[in-house]
Structure formats: structure tokens, C-alpha cells
KETIDREN-89134 format. One record per residue: residue number from 1; residue in one letter; x, y, z negated of N, C-alpha, C in turn. Coordinates in steps of 0.2 Angstrom, whole numbers, m for minus. Atoms other than C-alpha are relative to their C-alpha. Example, Ala and Ser with C-alpha at 12.3 -4.5 7.8 and 13.67 -1.06 7.14 Angstrom:
2
1_a_4_m6_0_62_m22_m39_4_6_0
2_s_m4_m6_1_68_m5_m36_m4_5_m3
//
This chain:
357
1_x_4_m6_0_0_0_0_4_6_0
2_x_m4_m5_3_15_10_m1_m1_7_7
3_x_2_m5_m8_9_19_19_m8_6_m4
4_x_3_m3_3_m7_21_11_1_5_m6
5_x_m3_m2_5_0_30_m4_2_8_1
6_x_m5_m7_m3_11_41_5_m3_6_6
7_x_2_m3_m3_m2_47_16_m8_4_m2
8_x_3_m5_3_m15_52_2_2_7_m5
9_x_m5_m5_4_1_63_m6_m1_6_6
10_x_0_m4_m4_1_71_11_m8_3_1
11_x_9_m3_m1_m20_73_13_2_3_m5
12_x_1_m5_4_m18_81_m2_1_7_m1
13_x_m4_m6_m1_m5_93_0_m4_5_7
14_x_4_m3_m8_m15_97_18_m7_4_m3
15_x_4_m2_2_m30_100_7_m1_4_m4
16_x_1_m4_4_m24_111_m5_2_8_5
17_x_m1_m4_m3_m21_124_9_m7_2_3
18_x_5_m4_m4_m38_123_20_m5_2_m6
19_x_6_1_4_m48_121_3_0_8_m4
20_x_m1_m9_4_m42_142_m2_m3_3_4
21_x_3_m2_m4_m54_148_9_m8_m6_m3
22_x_4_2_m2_m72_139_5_m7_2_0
23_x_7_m4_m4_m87_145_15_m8_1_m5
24_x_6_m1_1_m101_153_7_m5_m3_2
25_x_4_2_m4_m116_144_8_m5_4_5
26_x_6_m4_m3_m129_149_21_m8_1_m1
27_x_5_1_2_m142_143_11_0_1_m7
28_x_2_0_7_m149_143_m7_m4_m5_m4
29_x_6_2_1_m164_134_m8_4_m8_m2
30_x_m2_7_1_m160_117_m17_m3_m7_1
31_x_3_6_m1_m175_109_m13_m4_1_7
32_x_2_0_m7_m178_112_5_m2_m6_3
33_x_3_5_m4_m186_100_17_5_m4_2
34_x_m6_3_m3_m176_87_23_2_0_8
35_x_m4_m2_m8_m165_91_38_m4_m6_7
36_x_1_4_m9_m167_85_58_7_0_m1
37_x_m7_1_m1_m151_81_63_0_m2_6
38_x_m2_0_m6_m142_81_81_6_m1_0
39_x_m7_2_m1_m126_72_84_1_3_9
40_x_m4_m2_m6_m117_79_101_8_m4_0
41_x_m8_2_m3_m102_67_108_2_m1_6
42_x_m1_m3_m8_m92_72_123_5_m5_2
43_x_m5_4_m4_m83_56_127_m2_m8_m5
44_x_2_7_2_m89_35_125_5_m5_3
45_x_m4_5_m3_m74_28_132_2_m5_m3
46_x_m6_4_3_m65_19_119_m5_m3_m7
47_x_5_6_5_m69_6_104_1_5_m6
48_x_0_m6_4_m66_23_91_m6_2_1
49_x_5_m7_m3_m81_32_100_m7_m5_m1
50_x_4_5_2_m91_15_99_m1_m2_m3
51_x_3_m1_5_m89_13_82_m2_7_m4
52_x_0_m6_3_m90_29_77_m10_0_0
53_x_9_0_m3_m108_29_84_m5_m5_m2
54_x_4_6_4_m113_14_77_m1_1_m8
55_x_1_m3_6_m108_19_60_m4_6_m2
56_x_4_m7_2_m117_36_61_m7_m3_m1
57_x_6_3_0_m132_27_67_m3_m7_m5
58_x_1_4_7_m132_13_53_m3_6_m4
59_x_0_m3_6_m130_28_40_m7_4_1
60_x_7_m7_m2_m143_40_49_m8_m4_m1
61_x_6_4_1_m157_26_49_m1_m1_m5
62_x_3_1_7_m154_23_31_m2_7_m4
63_x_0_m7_3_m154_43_26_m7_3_2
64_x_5_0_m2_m168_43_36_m8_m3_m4
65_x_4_5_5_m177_30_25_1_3_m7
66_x_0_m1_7_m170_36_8_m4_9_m1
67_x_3_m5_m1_m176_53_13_4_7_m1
68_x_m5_m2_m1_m161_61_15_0_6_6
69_x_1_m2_m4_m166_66_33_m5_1_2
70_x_6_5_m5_m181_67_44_m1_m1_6
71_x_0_2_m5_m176_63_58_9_1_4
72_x_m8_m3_m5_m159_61_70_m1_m2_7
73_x_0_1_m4_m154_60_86_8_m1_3
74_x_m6_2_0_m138_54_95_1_2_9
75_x_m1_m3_m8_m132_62_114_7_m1_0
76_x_m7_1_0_m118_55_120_2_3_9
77_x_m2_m2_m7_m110_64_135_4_m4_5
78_x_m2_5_m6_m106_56_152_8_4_2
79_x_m8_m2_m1_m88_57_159_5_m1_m6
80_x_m6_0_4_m70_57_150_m1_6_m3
81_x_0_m8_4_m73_73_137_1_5_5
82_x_0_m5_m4_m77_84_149_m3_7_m5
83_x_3_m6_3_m80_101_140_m8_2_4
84_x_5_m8_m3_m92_110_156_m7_m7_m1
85_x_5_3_2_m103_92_152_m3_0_m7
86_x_1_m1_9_m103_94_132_m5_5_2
87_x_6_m8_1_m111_112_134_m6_0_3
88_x_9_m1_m4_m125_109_145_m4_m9_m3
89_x_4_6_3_m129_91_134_m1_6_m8
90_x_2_m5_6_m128_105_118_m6_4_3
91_x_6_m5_m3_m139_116_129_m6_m1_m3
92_x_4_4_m1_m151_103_129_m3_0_m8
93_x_0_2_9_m149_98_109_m7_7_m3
94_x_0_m8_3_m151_118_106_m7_0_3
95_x_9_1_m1_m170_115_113_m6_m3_m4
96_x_6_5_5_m175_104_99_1_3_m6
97_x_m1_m6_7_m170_116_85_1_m3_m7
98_x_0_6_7_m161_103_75_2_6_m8
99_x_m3_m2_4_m156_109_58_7_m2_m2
100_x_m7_3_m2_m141_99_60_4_m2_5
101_x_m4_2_m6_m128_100_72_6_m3_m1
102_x_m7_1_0_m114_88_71_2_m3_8
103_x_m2_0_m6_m102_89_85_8_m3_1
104_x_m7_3_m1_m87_79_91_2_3_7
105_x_m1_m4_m9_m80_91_105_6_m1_1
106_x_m5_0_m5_m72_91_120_7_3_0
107_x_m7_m6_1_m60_106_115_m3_5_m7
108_x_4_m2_4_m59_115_102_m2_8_1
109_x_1_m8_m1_m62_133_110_m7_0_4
110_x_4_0_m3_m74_129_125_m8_0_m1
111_x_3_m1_2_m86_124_115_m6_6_m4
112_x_2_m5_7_m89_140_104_m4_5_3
113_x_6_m3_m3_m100_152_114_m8_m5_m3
114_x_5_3_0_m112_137_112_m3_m1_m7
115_x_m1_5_9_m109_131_94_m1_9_m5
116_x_6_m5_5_m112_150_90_m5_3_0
117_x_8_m1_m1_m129_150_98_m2_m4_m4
118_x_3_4_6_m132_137_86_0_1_m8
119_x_m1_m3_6_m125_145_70_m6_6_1
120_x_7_m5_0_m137_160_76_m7_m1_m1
121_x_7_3_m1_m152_150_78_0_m3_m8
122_x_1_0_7_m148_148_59_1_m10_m3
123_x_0_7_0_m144_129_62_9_0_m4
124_x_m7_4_3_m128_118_51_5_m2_4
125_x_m3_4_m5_m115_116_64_6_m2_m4
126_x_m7_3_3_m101_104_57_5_m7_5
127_x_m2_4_m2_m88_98_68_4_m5_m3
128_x_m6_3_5_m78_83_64_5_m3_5
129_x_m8_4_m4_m62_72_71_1_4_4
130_x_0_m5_m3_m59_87_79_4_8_m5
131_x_m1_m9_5_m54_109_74_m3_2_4
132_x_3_m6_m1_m61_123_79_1_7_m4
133_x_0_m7_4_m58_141_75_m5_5_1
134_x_5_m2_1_m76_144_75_m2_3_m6
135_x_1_0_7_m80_153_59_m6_m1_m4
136_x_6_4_2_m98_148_58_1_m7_m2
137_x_2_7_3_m94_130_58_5_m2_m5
138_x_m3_5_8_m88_117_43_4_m4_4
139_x_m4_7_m4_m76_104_50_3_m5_m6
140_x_m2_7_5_m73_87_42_5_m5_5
141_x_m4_0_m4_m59_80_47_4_m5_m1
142_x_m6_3_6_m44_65_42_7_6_2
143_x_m7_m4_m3_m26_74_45_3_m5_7
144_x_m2_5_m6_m21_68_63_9_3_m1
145_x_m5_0_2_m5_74_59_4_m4_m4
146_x_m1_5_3_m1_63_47_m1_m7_2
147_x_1_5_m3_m9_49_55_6_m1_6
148_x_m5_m1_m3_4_53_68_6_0_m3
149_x_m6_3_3_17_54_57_3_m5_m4
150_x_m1_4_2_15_39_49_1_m6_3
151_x_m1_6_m4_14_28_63_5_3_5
152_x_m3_m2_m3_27_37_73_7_m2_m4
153_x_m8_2_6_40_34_57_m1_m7_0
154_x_1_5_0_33_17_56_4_m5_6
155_x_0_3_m3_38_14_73_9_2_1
156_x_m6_m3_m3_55_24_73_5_m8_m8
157_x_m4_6_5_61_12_56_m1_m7_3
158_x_m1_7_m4_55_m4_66_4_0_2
159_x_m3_1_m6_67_0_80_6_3_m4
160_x_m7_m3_2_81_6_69_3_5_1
161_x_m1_m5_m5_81_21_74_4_3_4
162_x_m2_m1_m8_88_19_92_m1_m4_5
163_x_2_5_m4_83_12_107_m6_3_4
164_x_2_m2_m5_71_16_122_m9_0_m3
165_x_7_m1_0_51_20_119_m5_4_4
166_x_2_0_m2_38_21_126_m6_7_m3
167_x_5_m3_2_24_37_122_m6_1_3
168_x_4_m1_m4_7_32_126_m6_8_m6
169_x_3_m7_3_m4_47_122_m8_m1_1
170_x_8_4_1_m24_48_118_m4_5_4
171_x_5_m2_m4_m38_57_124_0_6_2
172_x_m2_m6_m3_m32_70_139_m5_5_m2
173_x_3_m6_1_m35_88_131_m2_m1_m5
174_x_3_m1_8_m42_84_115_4_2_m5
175_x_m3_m4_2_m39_94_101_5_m7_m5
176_x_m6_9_5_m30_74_91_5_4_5
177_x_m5_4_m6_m21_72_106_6_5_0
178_x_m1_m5_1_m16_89_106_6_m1_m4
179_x_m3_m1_7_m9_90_88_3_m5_m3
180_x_m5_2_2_m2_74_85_5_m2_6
181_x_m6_0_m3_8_74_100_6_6_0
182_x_m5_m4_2_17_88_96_2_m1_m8
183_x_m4_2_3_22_79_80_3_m8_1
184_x_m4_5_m3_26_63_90_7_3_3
185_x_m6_m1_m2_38_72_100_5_7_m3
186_x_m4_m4_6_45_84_84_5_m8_m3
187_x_m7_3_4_52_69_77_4_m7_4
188_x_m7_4_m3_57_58_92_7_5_1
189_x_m7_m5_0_68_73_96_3_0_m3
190_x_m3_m1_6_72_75_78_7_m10_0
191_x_m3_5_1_81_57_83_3_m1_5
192_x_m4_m2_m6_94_58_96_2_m8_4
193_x_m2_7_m2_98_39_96_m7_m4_4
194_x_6_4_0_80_36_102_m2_5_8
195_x_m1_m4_m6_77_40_122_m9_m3_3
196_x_9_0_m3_56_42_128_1_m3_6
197_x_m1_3_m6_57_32_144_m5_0_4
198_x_4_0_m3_40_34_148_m5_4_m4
199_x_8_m2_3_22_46_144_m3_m4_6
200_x_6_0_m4_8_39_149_m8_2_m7
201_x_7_0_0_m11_43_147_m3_m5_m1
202_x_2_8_3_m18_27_137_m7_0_m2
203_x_6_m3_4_m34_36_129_m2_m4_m6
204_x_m2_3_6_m28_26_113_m6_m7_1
205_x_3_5_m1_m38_11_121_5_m5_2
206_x_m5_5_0_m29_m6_121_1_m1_10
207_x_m1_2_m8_m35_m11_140_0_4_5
208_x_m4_m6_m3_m31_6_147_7_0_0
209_x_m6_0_2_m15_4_137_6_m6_6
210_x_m3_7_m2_m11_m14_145_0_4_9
211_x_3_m3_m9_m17_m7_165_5_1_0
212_x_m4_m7_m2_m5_9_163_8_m2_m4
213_x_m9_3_4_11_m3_154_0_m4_8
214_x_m2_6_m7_9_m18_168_1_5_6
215_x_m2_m4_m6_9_m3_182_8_3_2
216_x_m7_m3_m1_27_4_176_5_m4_m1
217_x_m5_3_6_35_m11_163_5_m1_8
218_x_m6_3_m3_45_m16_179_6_7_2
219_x_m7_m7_m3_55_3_184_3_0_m7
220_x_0_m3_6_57_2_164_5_m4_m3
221_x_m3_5_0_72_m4_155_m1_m5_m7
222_x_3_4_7_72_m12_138_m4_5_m4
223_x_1_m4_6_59_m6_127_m2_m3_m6
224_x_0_3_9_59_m7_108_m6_2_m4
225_x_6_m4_2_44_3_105_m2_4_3
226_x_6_m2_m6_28_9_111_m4_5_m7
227_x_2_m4_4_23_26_101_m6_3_3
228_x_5_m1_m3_5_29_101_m8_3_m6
229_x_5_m1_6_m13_29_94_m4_m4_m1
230_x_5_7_3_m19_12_92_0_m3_5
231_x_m1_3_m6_m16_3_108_5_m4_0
232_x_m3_4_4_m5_m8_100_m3_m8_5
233_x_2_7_m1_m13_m24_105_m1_1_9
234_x_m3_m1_m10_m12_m19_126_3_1_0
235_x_m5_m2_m1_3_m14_122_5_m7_2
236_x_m3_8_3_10_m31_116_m4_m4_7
237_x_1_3_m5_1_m39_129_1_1_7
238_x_m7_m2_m8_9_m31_144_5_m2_0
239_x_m8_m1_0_26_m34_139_m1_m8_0
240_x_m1_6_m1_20_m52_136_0_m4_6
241_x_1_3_m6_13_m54_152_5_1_5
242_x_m1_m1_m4_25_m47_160_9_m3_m1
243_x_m7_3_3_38_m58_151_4_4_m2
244_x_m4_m1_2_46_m47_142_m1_0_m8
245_x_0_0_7_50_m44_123_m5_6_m2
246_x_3_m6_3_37_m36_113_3_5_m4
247_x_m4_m4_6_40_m20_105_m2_0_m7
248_x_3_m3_5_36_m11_91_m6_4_1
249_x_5_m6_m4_19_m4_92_m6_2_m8
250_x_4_m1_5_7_3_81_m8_0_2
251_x_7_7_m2_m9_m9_82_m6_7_m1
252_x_6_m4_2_m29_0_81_m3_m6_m6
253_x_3_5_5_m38_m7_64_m6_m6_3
254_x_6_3_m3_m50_m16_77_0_m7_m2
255_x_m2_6_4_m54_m33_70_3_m4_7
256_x_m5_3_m5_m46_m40_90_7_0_m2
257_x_m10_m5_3_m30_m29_85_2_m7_m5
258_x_m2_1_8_m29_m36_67_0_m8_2
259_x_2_6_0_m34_m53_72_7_m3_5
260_x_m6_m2_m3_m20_m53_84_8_1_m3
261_x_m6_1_5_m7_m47_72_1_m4_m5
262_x_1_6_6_m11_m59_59_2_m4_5
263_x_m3_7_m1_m8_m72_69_8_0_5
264_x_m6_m3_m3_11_m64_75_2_3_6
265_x_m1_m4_m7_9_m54_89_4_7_m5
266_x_m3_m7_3_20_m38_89_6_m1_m5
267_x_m4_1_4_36_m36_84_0_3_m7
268_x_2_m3_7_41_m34_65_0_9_m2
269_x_1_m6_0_38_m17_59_m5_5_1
270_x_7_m6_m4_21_m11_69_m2_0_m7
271_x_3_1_7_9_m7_58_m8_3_4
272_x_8_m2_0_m11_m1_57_m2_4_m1
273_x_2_m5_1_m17_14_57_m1_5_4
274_x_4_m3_m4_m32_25_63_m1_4_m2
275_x_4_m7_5_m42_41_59_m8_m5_1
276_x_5_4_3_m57_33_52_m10_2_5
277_x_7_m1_m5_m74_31_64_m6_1_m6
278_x_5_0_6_m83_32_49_0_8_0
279_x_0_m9_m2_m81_54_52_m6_1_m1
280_x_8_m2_m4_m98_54_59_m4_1_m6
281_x_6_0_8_m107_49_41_4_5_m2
282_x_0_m4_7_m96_59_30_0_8_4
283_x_3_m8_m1_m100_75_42_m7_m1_0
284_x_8_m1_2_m119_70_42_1_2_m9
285_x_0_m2_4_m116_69_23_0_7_m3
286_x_m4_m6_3_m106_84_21_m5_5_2
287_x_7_m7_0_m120_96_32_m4_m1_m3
288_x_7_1_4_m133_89_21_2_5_m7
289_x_0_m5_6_m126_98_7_2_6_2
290_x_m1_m5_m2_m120_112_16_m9_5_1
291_x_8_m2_m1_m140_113_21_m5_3_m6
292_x_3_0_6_m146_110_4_4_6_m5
293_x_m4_m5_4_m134_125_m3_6_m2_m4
294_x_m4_m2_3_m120_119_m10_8_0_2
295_x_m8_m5_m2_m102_124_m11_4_m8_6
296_x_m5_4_m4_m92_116_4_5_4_3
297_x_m5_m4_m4_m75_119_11_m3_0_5
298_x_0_m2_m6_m73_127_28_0_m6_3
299_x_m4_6_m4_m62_111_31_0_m5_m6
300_x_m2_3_6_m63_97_22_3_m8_3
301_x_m4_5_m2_m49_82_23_m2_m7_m2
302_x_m1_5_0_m54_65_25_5_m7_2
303_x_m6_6_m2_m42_49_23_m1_m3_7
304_x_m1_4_m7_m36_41_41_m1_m9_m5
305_x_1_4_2_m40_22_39_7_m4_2
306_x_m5_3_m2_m25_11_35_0_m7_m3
307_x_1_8_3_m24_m8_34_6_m1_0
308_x_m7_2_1_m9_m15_26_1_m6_m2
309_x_m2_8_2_m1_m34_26_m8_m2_m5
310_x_0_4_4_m10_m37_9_m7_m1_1
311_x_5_m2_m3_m27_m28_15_m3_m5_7
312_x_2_2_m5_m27_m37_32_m5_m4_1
313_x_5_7_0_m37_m54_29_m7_3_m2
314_x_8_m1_0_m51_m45_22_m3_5_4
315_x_3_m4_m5_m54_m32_34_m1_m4_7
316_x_m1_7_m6_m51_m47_49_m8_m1_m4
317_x_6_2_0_m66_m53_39_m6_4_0
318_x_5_m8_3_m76_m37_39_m3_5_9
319_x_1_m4_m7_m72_m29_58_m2_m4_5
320_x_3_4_m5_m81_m38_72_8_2_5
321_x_m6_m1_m2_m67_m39_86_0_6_7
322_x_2_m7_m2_m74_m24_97_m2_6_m5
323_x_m1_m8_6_m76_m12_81_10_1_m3
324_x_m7_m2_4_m63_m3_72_m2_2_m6
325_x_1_m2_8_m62_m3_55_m2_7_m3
326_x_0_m6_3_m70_11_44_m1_1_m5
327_x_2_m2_6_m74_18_29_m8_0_m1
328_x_6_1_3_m90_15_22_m4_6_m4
329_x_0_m6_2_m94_34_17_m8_m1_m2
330_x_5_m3_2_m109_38_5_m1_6_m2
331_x_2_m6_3_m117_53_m1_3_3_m6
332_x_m3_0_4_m110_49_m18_7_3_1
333_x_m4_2_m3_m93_44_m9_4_7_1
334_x_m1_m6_m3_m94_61_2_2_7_m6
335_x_1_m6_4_m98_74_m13_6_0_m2
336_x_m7_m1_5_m81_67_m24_5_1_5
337_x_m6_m4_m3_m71_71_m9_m1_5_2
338_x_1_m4_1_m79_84_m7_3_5_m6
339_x_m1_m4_7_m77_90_m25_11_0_1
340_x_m6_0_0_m58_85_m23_4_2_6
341_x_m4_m3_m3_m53_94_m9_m2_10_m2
342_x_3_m8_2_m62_110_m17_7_0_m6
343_x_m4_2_4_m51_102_m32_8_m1_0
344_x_m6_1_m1_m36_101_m25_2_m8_m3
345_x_1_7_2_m37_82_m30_0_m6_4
346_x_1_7_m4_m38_71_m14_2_m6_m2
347_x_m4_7_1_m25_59_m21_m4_m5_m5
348_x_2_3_6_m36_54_m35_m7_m1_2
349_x_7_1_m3_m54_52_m24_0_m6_1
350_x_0_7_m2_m62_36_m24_1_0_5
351_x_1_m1_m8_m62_29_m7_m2_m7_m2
352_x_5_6_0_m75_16_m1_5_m9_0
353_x_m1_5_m3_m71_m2_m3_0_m2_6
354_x_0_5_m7_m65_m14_12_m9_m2_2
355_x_10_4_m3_m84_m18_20_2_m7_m1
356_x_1_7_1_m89_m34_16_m8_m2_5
357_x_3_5_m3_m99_m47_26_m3_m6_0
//
């Protein structure tokens, strides 16, 4: 657990900076109706966006039942995160006059004209897995920078730090992709013995990954690692099919991936670790209180999902082999990380039990 350990010292520290700034409510009223809610996602391509969606729509059905909500709805945009598609699917949204807008965008600027027709119309807008320097909206977030640096160290101590890698990269123009490749390639640089012999464009999906390795692994000389964002298990399977030596990669928690490395694929060293699809719930959670009045950061820092050796058996027994493991976020759950990032306290917030099955 020493990964996980080291990367709730880091959310902390990350949260003792957005959480000096937290946004005045827009409400008061304690005992208002219960919200409508409008999800907006501008991109279904990968097994992150699929669970993401699934888990939202679990929790929303039962928020709905517990009486949490009164109603949700779920818009998922066509194409690869096209921003000029997002805005005219929010157009759209913006016609049913949710009181809840969470939104996973395409960009985090493109957006904003639209997101603050929405704040004006007196609606919750709260991006997540995402930024925004929108200053009507709330954003719920894990630290993608961290998630990046811990699997990018992970992957530089595997290989001893020297030898040729690979940098496959996530989802073109998003604001992830954005921010932790600029701390992927701060610390391969920061490593002189260590030579990038290829980018590509993977969109952090395994069989994207495998496609766009099997197209180059031949111009390519020895590699020792494949530094990325969960694409680990087409990583590994390129090199195999292509008979060479696997690298070092850094696997997605999906139960295929885990099932995979359990049984010794990948060389020693990879490891598991994602930003958690569970997001979706803990920003429904989060604008519900924002709705109902009460105190929320602007930004509030949610744990990336990390599965480690000791961990691995029971999330295998937990994640289906097209999901990616998540966090299991309640309203409970939500509110103490809530409180502990207002607290400056993330290191000390529960966090959900492994799901059980």
C-alpha cells in the first residue's frame, strides 16, 4: 500500500491549496425539493467512459429511489470529445432546465460560454475528471497529476532508470491528457539515461494501445517501458505478439488488465493505477449539497484508484473484465471528503471499501 500511501500525502497537500478559496453557496434553503439532474459526456470511447456511466447510473437510480433526486438523465456525445458536439448536446440539456448540471468536457475553455448560460439559468454546474476556470462551476476531481506521477516513477524504477520507452498518451486535447503529460515528460527529461522512442495517441484504451504498438513495434528498437494511462494490457500484448520482450507498463484497474497481471503478464515493476470512474457519483453527490446549501470547495480532490499486489485478488473478484475498477462513493462517503478537503485532512478520509460481489 506504500503507492497508495504516497499518493494520499500528495492529494492532500494538492488540497490544502484549492480548498483556500471555498465557494459561497448559491443557495440557502435546506429543505428544497429534490433536484433533476443532467449528466453531459463528450466522449464513449473507452472502458473509463463506460464505467463511469454505469456507475453514475447505478447511484442515480438509487438517489432517485432514496429521494435524493427526482429525476436524472444521461447524454452522451457522439464522436471522439469533440467540444463543437458537447455544446450543442448541452444546448439541448439547457431546454430541460435541470437543476443539475454535471459535466465531463471536452475542453476545459470551450465549454464556458455554455456552462455559463447554465449558471445563469440559476442551475448547479459541477464539472468533474476534468478543470475549468469557470468561476460559476464546482469541479470534483482525483489529482491527474499525481496519477501521472506515480505511474510514470513506477515505470522509470521498473526499468532502472535507463533504457528506451515508449509514451502512449490519452484522450487528444483533453484537459487529463493535457496536464499529465506535461508531468510525463518533466520527469522523463528529468532522466537523461531514459530515451522516448515513440508518442503515440492510445486514448488510454488497451486495444487502441495494441493497434497503434503492432503498427510501429518493428521501426522500434528495444523497449523497456511503455509510459501511459492504463493501456498496459495492449501494451503487453503487442510486444507479445510481435515476439518481443514485454515491458514495463502501467496496467488500467479493469478486471481483463488485473486478471492478466495476476496471472504474470508484464514485466516486474508495472503497476495499477487510474483516476477513479466512480467521479460521476461523487459530483452528483457533491452538487446535491452544493444545491441543498451547503459549504463546498470550488475544487474538491478525489483519490485516483489504486490496486496493489496485496489488494489485487479481491478487486479481480469485484471488476467484471470490461469495467474498471471504482470507488464505491456515497453521500456519507462524499460529505467526509468533502469536509476534509475544506479540512485540509484528505490523508485521514475514509475511502470506500474494495466492491464486493
Amino acid at each position: 500500500m506504500k503507492l497508495f500511501n504516497r499518493l494520499t500525502r500528495l492529494a492532500a497537500a494538492s488540497a490544502l491549496v484549492v480548498t483556500a478559496a471555498v465557494m459561497p453557496s448559491s443557495v440557502s434553503a435546506m429543505d428544497k425539493e429534490a433536484p433533476s439532474v443532467a449528466l453531459s459526456n463528450a466522449f464513449l470511447g473507452n472502458a473509463w467512459r463506460r464505467s463511469m456511466i454505469t456507475a453514475f447510473e447505478e447511484a442515480a437510480a438509487k438517489a432517485q429511489e432514496d429521494g435524493l433526486i427526482s429525476s436524472w438523465k444521461v447524454s452522451n456525445a457522439p464522436g471522439e470529445n469533440s467540444a463543437t458536439e458537447q455544446i450543442a448536446q448541452l444546448k439541448a440539456l439547457l431546454l430541460d432546465e435541470p437543476d443539475i448540471l454535471l459535466v465531463n468536457p471536452a475542453s476545459p475553455t470551450a465549454l464556458n460560454p455554455t456552462l455559463q448560460q447554465a449558471c445563469d439559468q440559476g442551475i448547479v454546474v459541477a464539472v468533474f475528471d476534468s478543470s475549468t476556470d469557470l468561476e460559476c462551476a464546482y469541479v470534483v476531481t482525483n489529482s491527474f497529476s499525481d496519477w501521472a506521477r506515480l505511474s510514470t516513477q513506477a515505470i522509470i524504477d521498473g526499468i532502472g532508470g535507463k533504457g528506451n520507452v515508449v509514451l502512449a498518451r490519452g484522450v487528444q486535447g483533453s484537459p487529463p491528457e493535457i496536464e499529465m503529460y506535461g508531468v510525463q515528460k518533466a520527469m522523463l527529461d528529468a532522466n537523461p539515461d531514459i530515451e522516448v522512442v515513440a508518442e503515440l495517441y492510445t486514448f488510454c484504451d488497451s486495444a487502441k494501445a495494441q493497434e497503434a504498438l503492432l503498427g510501429t513495434i518493428a521501426s522500434l528498437p528495444d523497449v523497456h517501458g511503455v509510459v501511459g494511462c492504463g493501456e498496459g494490457l495492449g501494451a503487453v500484448q503487442a510486444f507479445q505478439t510481435a515476439g518481443r520482450e514485454p515491458p514495463v507498463v502501467a496496467f488500467a484497474p479493469s478486471g481483463r488488465a488485473l486478471k492478466f497481471w495476476g496471472e504474470g503478464n508484464g514485466a516486474p515493476g508495472s503497476v495499477a493505477v487510474m483516476s477513479d470512474p466512480g467521479q460521476g457519483v461523487a459530483a452528483l453527490f457533491t452538487a446535491i449539497n452544493v444545491y441543498q446549501g451547503q459549504e463546498v470547495p470550488r475544487t474538491t480532490i478525489f483519490p485516483p484508484v489504486v490496486v496493489s499486489d496485496d489488494a489485487r485478488d479481491k478487486w479481480i473478484a469485484a471488476v467484471g473484465d470490461d469495467e474498471i475498477a471504482s470507488w464505491q462513493w456515497t453521500k456519507e462517503l462524499v460529505d467526509a471528503q468533502i469536509k476534509a478537503n475544506i479540512d485540509g485532512t484528505v490523508e485521514d478520509a475514509p475511502l470506500p471499501p474494495v466492491p464486493v460481489r
